[in-house]
C-alpha positions, 0 to 999 in steps of 0.5 A: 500500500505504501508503494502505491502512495508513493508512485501510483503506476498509471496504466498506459493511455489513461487520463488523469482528474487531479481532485482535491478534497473529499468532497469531490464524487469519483464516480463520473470521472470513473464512468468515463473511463479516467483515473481519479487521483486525489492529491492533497499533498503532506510532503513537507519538503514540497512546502518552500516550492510551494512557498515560492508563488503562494507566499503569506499565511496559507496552509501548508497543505495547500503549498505542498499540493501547488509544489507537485504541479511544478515537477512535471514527472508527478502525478498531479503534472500529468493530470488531464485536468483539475477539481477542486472543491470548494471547501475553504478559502485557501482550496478556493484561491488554490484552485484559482493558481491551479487554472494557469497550469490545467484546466480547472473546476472549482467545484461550489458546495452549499452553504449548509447540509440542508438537503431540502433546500439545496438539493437542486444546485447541488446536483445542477453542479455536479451536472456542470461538472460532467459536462466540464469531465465529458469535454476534457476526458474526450468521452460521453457519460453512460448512465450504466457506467456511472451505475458500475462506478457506484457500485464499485466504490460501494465496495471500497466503503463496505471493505474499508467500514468492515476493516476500521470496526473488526480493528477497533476491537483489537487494535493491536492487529494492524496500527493506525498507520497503517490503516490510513496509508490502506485508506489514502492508497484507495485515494488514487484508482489506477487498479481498483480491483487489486486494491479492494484484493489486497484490502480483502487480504489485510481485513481477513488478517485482522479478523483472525488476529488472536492477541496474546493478552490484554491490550491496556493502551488508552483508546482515542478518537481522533478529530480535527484537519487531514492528516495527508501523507507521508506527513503522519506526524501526529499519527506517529506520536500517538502511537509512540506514546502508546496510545491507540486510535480506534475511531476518526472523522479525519476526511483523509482517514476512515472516515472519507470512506465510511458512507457509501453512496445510497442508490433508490432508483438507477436512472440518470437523475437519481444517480446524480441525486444520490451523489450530491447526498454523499458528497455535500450532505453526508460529508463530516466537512466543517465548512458547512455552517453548523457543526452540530454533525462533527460534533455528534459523529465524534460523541457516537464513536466515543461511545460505541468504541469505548474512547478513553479521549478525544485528541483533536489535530489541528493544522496550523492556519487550517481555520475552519478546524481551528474554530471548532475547538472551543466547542468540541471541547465544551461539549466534551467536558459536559460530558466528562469525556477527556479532550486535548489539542493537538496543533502543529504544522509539517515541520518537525521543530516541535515534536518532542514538545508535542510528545511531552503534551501528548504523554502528559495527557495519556497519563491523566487516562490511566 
């Protein structure tokens, strides 16, 4: 899995779609026969590239991601065109740079997870996103293809649901790590059908893992701003401090691939109803006005896998999860349930005193 993080092998004479965020549906650019490539991008050597054009106070993730349009070997560099969701200011100026490079959509979400009120251009935009995937792949959206594509991403949800709750209940049989690097190598579907094999394998090792003996290691859900490889700082330290995380509502973890698309009928108009429900309305992304969902997701998984704490990770001048904090924490401590904030950037100046906090905390679970 590690090796298809790092270099994807793209079959020949496949077009790429660069997608940014999680919010973007992949299955009309599977349906028209391209390979959808995530590429929010954790490389911490790629953010003074990045640095160079977008200067000032931007996220790192955003720097890193506009550095791997400027190799023209990279995978981004060779992507036949560019969607972007529209998910926070940064993402949308980025996609803004990203439109003198490659043709680009700046995919507009609604303001709110109404479904009620915004269901209708919700899906007209995914209708302009079609047209904008038919004209620069060079092919004509089938519905029975796009009914393939669903049902093969049902399938990555339903192995990647399966493998996060039978490794919950035992977490010593495959690490955190380990997890999200399987989760994120499913981001890029050059071989979809090697990856849910291969993901089949680990899931079967999983369920006849037999520990040894008790596992005494705190248990945390985990919260907060993507955690992008190969920058899997805060995973590390978690883990090395010798705690586990059995639960997260990250958009570059479990959760980005926890709800599956939800099909009542099979014609065109219903699919696309169907996608505009899973990526808008489904989607745990704070740049939805009310966080109420965040915040009830994290409460659920607390529950159900016996969370000992809540760590929230937050990338520094990633707002949007920045301003979250103050309430999880509220809610948290109304009901006795032991929080901490874990912030910090891609650099690795502050890890020791990263690790001196996290311990501290781990020690007041015991």
């Amino acid at each position: 899995f590690v090796d298809r993080l790092g270099d994807p092998q793209i079959p020949p004479g496949s077009k790429v779609v660069a997608t940014l965020c999680n919010t973007v549906p992949v299955e009309p650019i599977l349906a028209l026969g391209a390979v959808p490539a995530r590429i929010d991008c954790g490389n911490p050597a790629l953010v003074p590239a990045g640095e160079e054009v977008l200067s000032g106070e931007i996220c790192p993730l955003a720097k890193a991601t506009f550095a791997g349009f400027l190799d023209e070997t990279s995978l981004p560099a060779r992507a036949a065109c560019i969607v972007v969701a529209g998910t926070c200011d940064a993402k949308r100026k980025l996609g803004e740079a990203l439109a003198d490079y490659k043709p680009t959509f700046v995919l507009p979400l609604p303001p709110e997870q109404d479904y009620d009120r915004y269901w209708k251009p919700a899906v007209a935009e995914i209708e302009r996103l079609v047209g904008f995937l038919e004209e620069h792949i060079g092919e004509r959206l089938r519905t029975g293809a796009l009914r393939s594509a669903i049902d093969l991403t049902r399938r990555r949800t339903r192995l990647v649901r399966e493998l996060a709750e039978v490794r919950a209940e035992k977490p010593e049989a495959l690490s955190v790590r380990d997890l999200t690097a399987i989760v994120q190598s499913g981001f890029v579907l050059t071989e979809p059908e090697e990856w849910i094999r291969r993901t089949e394998a680990v899931l079967e090792d999983v369920r006849t893992f037999a520990p040894t003996r008790e596992r005494l290691r705190p248990r945390l859900v985990l919260t907060g701003a993507p955690i992008i490889w190969p920058n899997f700082k805060p995973l590390n330290l978690i883990e090395e401090c010798g705690a586990d995380v059995v639960a997260d509502t990250l958009c570059s973890g479990v959760q980005s691939l926890y709800d599956p698309v939800v099909v009542d009928e099979r014609g065109r108009a219903a699919l696309l109803r169907a996608l505009a429900q899973r990526y808008f309305f489904a989607a745990p992304c704070p740049c939805f006005v009310s966080s109420a969902k965040r915040l009830n997701r994290v409460l659920e998984l607390a529950e159900r896998h016996r969370a000992d704490g809540v760590v929230h990770y937050g990338l520094r001048l990633c707002q949007l999860f920045d301003m979250e904090v103050p309430r999880l924490s509220a809610v948290l401590k109304e009901r006795r349930i032991p929080f901490m904030s874990l912030r910090t950037d891609y650099s690795l100046e502050d890890t020791e005193q990263l690790r001196v906090r996290l311990e501290a905390f781990l020690e007041t679970l015991a």
